[in-house]
PDB file of N, CA, C and O in Angstrom:
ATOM      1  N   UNK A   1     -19.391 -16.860  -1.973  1.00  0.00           N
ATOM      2  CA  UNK A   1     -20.038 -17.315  -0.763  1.00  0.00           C
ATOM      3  C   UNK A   1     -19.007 -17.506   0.337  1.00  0.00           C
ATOM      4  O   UNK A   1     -17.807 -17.620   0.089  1.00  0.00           O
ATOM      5  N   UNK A   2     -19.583 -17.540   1.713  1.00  0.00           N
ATOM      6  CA  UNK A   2     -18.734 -17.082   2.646  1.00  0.00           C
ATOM      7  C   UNK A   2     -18.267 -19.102   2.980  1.00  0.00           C
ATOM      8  O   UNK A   2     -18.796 -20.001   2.326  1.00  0.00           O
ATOM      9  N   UNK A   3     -17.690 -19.240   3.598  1.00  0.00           N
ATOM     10  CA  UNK A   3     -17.809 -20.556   3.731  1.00  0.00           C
ATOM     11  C   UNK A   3     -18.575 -20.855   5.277  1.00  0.00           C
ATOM     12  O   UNK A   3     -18.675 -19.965   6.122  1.00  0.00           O
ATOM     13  N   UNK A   4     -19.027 -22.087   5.456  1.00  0.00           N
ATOM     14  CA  UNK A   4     -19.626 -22.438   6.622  1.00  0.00           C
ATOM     15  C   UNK A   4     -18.814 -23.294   7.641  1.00  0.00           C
ATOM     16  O   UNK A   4     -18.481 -24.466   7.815  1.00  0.00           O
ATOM     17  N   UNK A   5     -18.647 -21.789   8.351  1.00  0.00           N
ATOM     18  CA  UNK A   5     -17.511 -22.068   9.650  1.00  0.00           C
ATOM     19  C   UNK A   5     -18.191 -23.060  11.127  1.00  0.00           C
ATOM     20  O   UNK A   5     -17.600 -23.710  11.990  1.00  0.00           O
ATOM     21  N   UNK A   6     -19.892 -22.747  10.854  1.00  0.00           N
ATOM     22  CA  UNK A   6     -20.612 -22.838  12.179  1.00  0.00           C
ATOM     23  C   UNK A   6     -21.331 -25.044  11.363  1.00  0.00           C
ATOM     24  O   UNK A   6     -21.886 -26.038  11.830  1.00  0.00           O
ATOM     25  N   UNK A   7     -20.879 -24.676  10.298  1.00  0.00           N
ATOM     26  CA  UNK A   7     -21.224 -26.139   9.512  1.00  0.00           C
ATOM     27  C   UNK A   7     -22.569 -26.606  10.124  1.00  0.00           C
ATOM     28  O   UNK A   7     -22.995 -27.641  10.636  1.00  0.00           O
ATOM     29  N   UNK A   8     -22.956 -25.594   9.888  1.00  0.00           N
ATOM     30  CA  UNK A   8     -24.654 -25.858  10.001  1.00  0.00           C
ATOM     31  C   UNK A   8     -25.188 -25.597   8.749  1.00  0.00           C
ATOM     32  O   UNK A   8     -26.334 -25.152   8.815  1.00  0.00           O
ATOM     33  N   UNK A   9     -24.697 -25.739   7.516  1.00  0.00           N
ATOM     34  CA  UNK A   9     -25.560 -25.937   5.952  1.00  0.00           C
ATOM     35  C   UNK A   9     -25.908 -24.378   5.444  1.00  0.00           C
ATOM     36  O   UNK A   9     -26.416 -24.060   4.368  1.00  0.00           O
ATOM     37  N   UNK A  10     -25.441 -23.411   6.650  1.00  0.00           N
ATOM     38  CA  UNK A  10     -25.908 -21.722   6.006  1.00  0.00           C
ATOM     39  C   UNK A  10     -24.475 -21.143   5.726  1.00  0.00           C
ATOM     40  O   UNK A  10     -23.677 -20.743   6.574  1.00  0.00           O
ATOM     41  N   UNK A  11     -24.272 -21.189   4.009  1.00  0.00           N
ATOM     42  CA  UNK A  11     -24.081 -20.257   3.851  1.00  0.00           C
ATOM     43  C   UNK A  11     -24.111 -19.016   3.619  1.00  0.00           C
ATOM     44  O   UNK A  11     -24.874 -18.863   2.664  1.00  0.00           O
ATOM     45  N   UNK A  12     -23.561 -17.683   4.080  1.00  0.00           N
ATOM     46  CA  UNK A  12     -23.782 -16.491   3.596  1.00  0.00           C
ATOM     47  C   UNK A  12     -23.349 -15.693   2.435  1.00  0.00           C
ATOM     48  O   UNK A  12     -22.303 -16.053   1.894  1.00  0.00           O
ATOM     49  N   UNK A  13     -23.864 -14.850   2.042  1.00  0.00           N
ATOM     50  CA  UNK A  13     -23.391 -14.181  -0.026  1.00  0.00           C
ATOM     51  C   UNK A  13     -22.248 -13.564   1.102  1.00  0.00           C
ATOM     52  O   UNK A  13     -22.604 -13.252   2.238  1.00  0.00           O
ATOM     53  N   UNK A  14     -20.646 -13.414   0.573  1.00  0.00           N
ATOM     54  CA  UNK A  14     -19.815 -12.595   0.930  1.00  0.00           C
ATOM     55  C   UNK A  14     -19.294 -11.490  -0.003  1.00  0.00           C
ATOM     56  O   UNK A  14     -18.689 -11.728  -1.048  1.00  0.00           O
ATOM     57  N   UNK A  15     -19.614 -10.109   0.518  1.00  0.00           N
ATOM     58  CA  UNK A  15     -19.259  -9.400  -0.776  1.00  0.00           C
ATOM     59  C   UNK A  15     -18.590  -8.184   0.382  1.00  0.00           C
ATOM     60  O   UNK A  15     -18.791  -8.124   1.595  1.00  0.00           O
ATOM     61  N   UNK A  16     -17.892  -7.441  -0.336  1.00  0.00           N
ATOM     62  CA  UNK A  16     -16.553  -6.883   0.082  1.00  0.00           C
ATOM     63  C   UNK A  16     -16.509  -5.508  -0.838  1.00  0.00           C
ATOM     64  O   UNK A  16     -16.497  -5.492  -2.069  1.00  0.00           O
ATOM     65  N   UNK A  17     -16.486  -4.311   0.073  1.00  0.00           N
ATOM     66  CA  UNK A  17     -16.844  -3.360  -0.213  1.00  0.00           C
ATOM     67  C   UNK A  17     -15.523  -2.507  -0.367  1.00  0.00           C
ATOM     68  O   UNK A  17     -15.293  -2.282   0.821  1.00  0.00           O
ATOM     69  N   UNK A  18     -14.407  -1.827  -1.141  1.00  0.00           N
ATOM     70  CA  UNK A  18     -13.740  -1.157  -1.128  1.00  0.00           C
ATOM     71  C   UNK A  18     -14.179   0.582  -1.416  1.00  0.00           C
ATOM     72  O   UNK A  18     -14.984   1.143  -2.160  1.00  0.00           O
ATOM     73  N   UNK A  19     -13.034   1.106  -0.249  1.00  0.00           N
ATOM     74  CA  UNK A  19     -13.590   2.620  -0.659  1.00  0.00           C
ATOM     75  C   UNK A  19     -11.987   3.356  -0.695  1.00  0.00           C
ATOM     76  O   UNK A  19     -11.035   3.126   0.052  1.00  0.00           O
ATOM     77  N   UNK A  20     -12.091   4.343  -1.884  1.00  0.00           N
ATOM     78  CA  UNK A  20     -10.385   4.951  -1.713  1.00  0.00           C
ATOM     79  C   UNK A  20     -10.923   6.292  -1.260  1.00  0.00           C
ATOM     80  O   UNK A  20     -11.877   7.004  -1.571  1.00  0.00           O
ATOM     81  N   UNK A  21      -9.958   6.343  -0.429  1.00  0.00           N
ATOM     82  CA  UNK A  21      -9.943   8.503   0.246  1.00  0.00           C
ATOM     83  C   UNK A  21      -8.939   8.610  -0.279  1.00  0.00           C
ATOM     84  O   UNK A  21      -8.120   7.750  -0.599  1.00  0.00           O
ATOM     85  N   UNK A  22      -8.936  10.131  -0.454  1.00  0.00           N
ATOM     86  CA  UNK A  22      -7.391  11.200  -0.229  1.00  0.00           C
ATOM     87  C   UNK A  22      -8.173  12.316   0.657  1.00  0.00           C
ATOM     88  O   UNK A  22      -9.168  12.926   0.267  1.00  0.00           O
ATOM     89  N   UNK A  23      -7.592  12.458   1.825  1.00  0.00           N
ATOM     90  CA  UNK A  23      -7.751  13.773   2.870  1.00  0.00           C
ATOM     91  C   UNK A  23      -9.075  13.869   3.067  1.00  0.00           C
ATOM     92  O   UNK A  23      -9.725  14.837   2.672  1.00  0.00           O
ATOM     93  N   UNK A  24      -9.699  12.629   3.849  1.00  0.00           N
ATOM     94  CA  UNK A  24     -10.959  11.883   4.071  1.00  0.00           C
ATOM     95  C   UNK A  24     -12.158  12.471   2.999  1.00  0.00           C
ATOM     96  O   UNK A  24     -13.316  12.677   3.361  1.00  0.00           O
ATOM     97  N   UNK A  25     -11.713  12.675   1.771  1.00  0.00           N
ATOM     98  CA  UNK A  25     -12.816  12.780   1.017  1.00  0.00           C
ATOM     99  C   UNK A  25     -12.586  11.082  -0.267  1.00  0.00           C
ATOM    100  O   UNK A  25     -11.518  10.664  -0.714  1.00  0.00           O
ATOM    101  N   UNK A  26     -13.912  10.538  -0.496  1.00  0.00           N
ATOM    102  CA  UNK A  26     -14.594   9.110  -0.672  1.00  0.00           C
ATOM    103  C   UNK A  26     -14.004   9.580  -2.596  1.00  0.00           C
ATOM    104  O   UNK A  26     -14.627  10.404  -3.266  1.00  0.00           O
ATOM    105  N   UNK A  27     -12.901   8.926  -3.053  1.00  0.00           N
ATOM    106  CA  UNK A  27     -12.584   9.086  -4.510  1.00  0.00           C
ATOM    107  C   UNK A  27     -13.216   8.260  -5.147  1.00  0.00           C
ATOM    108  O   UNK A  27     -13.708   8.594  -6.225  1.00  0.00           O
ATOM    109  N   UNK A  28     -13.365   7.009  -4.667  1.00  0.00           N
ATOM    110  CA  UNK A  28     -14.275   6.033  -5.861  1.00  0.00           C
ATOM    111  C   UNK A  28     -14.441   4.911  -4.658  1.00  0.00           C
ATOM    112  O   UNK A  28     -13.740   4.724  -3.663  1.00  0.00           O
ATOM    113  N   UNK A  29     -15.771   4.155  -5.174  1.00  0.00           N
ATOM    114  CA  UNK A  29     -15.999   2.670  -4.177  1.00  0.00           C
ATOM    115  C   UNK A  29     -16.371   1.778  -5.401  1.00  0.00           C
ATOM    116  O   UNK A  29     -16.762   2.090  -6.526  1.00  0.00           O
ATOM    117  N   UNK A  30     -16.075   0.328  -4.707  1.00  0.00           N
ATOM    118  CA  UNK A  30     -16.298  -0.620  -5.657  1.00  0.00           C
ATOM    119  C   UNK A  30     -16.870  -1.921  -4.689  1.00  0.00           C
ATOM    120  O   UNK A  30     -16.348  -2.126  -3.594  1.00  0.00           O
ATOM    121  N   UNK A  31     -17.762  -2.605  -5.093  1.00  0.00           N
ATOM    122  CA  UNK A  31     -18.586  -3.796  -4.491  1.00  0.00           C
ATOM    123  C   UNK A  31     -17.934  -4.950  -5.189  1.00  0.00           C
ATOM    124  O   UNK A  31     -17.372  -4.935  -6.284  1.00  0.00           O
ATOM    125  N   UNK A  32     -18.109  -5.967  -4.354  1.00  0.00           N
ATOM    126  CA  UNK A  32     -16.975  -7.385  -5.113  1.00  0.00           C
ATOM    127  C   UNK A  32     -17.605  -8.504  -4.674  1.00  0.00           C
ATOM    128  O   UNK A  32     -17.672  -8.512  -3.444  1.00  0.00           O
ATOM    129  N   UNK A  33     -17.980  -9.230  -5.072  1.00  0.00           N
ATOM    130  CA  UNK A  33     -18.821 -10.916  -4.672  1.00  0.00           C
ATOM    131  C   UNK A  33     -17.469 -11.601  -4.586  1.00  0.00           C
ATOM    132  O   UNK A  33     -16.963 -12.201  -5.534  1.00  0.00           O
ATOM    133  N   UNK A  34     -16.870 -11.459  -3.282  1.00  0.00           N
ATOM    134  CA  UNK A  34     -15.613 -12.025  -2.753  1.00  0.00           C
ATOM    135  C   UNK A  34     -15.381 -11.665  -1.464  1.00  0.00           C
ATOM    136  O   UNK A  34     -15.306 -10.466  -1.198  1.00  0.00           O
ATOM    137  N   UNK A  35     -15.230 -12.635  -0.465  1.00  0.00           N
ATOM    138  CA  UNK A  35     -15.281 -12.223   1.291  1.00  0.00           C
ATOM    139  C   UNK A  35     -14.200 -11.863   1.534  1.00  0.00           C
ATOM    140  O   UNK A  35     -14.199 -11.340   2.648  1.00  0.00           O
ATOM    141  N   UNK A  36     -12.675 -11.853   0.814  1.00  0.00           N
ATOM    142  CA  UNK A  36     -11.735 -11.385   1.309  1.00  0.00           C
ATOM    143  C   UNK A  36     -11.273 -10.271   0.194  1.00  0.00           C
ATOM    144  O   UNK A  36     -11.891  -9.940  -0.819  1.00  0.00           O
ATOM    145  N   UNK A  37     -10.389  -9.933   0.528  1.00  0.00           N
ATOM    146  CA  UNK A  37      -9.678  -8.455  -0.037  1.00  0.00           C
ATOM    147  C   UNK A  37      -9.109  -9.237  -1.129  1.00  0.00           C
ATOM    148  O   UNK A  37      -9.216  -8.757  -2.257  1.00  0.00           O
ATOM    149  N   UNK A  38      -8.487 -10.428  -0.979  1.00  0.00           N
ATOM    150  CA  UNK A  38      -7.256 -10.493  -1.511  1.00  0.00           C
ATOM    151  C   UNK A  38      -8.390 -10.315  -3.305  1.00  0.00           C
ATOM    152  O   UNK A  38      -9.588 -10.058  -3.432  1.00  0.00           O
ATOM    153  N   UNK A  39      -7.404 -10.568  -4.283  1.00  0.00           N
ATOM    154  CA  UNK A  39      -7.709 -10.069  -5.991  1.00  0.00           C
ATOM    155  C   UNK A  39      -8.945  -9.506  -5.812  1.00  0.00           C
ATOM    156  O   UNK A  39      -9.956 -10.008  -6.303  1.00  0.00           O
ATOM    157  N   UNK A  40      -8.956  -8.123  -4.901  1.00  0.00           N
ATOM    158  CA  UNK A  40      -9.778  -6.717  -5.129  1.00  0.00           C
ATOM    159  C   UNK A  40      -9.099  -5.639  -5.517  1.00  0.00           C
ATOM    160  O   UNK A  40      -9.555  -4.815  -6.310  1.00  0.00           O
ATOM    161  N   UNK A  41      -8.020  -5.576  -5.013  1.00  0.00           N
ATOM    162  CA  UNK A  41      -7.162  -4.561  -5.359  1.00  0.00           C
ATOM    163  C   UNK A  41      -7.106  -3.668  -6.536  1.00  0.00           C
ATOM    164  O   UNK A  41      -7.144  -2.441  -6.636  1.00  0.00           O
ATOM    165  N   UNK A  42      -7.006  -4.628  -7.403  1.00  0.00           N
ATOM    166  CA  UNK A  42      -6.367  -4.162  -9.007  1.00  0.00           C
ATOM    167  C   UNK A  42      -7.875  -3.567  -9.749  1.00  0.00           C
ATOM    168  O   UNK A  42      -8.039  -2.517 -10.372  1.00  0.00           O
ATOM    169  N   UNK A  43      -9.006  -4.793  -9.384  1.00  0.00           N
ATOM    170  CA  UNK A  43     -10.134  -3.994 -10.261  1.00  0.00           C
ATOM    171  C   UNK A  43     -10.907  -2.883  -9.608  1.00  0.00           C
ATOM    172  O   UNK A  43     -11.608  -2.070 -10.210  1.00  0.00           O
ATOM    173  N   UNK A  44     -10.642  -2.951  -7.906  1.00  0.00           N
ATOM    174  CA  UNK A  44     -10.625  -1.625  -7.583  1.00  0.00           C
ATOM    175  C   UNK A  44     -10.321   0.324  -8.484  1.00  0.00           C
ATOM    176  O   UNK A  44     -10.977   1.242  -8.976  1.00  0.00           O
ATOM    177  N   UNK A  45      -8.369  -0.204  -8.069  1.00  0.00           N
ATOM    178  CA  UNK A  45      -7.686   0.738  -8.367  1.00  0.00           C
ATOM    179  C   UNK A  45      -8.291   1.002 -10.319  1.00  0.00           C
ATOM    180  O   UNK A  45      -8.461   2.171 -10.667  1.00  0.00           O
ATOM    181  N   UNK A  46      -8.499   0.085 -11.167  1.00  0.00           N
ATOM    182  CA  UNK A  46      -9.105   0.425 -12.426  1.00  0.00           C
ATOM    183  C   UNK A  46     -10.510   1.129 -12.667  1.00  0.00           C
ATOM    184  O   UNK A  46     -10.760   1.812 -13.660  1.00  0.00           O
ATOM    185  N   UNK A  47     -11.560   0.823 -11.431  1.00  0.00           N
ATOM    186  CA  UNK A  47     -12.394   1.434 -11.079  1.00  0.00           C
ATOM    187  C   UNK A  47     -12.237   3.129 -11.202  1.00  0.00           C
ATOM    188  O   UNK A  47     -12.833   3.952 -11.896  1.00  0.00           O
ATOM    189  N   UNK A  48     -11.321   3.233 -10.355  1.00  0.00           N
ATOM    190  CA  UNK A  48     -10.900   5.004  -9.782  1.00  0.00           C
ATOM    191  C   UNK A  48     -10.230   5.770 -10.785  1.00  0.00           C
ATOM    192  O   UNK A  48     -10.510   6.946 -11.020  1.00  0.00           O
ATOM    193  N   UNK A  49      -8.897   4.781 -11.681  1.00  0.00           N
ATOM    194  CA  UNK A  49      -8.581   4.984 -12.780  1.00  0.00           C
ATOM    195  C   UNK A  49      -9.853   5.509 -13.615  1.00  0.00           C
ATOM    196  O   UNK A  49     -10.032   6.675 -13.965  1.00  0.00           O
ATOM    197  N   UNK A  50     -10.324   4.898 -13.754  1.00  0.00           N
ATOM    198  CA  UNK A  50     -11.626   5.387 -14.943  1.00  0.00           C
ATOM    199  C   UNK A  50     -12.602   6.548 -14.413  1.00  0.00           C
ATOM    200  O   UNK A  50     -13.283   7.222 -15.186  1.00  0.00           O
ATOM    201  N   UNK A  51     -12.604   6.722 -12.946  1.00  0.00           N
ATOM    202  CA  UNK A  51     -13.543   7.820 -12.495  1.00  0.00           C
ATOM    203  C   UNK A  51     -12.713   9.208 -13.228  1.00  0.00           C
ATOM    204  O   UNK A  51     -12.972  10.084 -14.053  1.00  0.00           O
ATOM    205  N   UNK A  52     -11.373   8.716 -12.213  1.00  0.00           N
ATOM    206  CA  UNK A  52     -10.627  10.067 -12.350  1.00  0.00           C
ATOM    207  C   UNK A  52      -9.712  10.486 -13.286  1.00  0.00           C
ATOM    208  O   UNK A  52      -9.037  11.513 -13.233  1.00  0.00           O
ATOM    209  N   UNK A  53      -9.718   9.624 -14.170  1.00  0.00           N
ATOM    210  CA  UNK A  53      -8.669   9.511 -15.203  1.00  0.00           C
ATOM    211  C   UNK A  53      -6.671   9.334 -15.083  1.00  0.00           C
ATOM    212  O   UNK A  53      -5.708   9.396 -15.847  1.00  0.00           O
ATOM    213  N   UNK A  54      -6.899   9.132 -13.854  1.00  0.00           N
ATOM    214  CA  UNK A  54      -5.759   8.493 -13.458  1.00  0.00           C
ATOM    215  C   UNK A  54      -5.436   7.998 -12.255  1.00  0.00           C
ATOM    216  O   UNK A  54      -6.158   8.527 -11.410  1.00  0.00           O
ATOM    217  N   UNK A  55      -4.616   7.154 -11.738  1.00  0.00           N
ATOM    218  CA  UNK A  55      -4.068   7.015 -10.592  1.00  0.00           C
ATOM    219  C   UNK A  55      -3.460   7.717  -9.511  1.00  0.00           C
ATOM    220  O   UNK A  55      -2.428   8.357  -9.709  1.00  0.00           O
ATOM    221  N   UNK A  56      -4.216   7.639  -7.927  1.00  0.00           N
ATOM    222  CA  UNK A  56      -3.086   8.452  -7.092  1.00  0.00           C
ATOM    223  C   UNK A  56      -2.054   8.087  -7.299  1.00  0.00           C
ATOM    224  O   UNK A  56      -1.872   7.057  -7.948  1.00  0.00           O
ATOM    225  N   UNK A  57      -0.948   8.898  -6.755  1.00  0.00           N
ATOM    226  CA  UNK A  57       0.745   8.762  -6.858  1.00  0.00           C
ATOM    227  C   UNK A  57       0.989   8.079  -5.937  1.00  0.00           C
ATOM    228  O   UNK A  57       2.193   7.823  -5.926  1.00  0.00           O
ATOM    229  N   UNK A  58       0.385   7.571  -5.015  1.00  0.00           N
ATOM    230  CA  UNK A  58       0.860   6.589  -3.833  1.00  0.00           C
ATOM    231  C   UNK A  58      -0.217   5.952  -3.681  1.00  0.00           C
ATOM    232  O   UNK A  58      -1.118   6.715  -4.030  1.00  0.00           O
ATOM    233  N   UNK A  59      -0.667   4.906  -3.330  1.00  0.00           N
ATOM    234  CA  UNK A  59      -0.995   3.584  -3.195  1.00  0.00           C
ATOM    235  C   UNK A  59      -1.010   3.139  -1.860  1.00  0.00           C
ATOM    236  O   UNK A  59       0.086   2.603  -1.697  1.00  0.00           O
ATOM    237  N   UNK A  60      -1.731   3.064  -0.698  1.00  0.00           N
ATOM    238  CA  UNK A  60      -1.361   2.371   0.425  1.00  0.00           C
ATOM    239  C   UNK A  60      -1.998   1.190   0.548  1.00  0.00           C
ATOM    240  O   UNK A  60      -3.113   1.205   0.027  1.00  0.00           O
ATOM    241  N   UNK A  61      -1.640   0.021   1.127  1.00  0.00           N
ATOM    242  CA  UNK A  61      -2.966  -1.212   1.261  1.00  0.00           C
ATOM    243  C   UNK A  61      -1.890  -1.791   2.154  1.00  0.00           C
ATOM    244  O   UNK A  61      -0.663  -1.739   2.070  1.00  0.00           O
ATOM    245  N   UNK A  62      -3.268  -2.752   3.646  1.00  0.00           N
ATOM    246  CA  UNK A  62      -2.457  -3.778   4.325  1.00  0.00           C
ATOM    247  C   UNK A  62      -2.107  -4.911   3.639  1.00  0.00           C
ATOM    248  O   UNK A  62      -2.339  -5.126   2.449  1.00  0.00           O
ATOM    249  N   UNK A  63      -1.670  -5.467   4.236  1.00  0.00           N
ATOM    250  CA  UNK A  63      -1.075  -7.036   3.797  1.00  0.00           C
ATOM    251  C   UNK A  63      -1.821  -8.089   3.302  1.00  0.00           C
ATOM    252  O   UNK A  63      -1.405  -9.119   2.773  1.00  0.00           O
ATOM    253  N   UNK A  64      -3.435  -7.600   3.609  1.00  0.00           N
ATOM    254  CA  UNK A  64      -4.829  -8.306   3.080  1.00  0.00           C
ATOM    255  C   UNK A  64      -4.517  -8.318   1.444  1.00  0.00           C
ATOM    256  O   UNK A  64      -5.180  -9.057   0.717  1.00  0.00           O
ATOM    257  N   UNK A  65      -3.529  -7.505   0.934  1.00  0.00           N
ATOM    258  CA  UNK A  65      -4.306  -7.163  -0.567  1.00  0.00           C
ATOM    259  C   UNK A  65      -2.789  -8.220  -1.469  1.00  0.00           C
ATOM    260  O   UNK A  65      -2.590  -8.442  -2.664  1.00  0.00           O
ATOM    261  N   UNK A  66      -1.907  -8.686  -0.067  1.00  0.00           N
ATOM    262  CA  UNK A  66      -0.461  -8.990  -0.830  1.00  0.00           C
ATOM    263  C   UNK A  66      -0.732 -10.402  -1.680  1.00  0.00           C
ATOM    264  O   UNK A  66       0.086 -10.847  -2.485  1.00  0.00           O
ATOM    265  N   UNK A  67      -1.704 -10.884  -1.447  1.00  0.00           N
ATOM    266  CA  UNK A  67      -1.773 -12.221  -2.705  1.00  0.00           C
ATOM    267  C   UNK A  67      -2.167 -11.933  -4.173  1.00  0.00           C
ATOM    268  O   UNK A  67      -2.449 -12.815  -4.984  1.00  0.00           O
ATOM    269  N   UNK A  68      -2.152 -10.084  -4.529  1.00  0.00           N
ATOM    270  CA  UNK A  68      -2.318 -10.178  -5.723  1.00  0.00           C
ATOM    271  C   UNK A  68      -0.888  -9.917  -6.591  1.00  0.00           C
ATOM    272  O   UNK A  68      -0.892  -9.979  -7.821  1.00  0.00           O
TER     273      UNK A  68
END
């Protein structure tokens, strides 16, 4: 849940959608009941692991993903 910034008693479901490209084609997506990035990363990248049977060779992510 998202937290209540406007502290008027509504909270909202926060869920957080990851998608990986290589050479704007969509390799795997993953949905997460979590409003921020941060510990998405990893069950992401295991996600894509399992589509494709392995990992890209490079990895990019902003600084959103550095608390894992």
């Amino acid at each position: 849940m998202k937290e209540d910034h406007m502290r008027n008693g509504q909270l909202k479901p926060g869920y957080n959608v990851q998608i990986g490209t290589e050479n704007q084609f969509i390799l795997g997506y993953s949905v997460h009941q979590r409003p921020t990035d941060t510990r998405c990363l990893k069950p992401h990248l295991e996600k894509v692991k399992h589509a494709l049977g392995a990992l890209p060779g490079t990895i990019i992510a902003d600084a959103g993903y550095g608390g894992e």
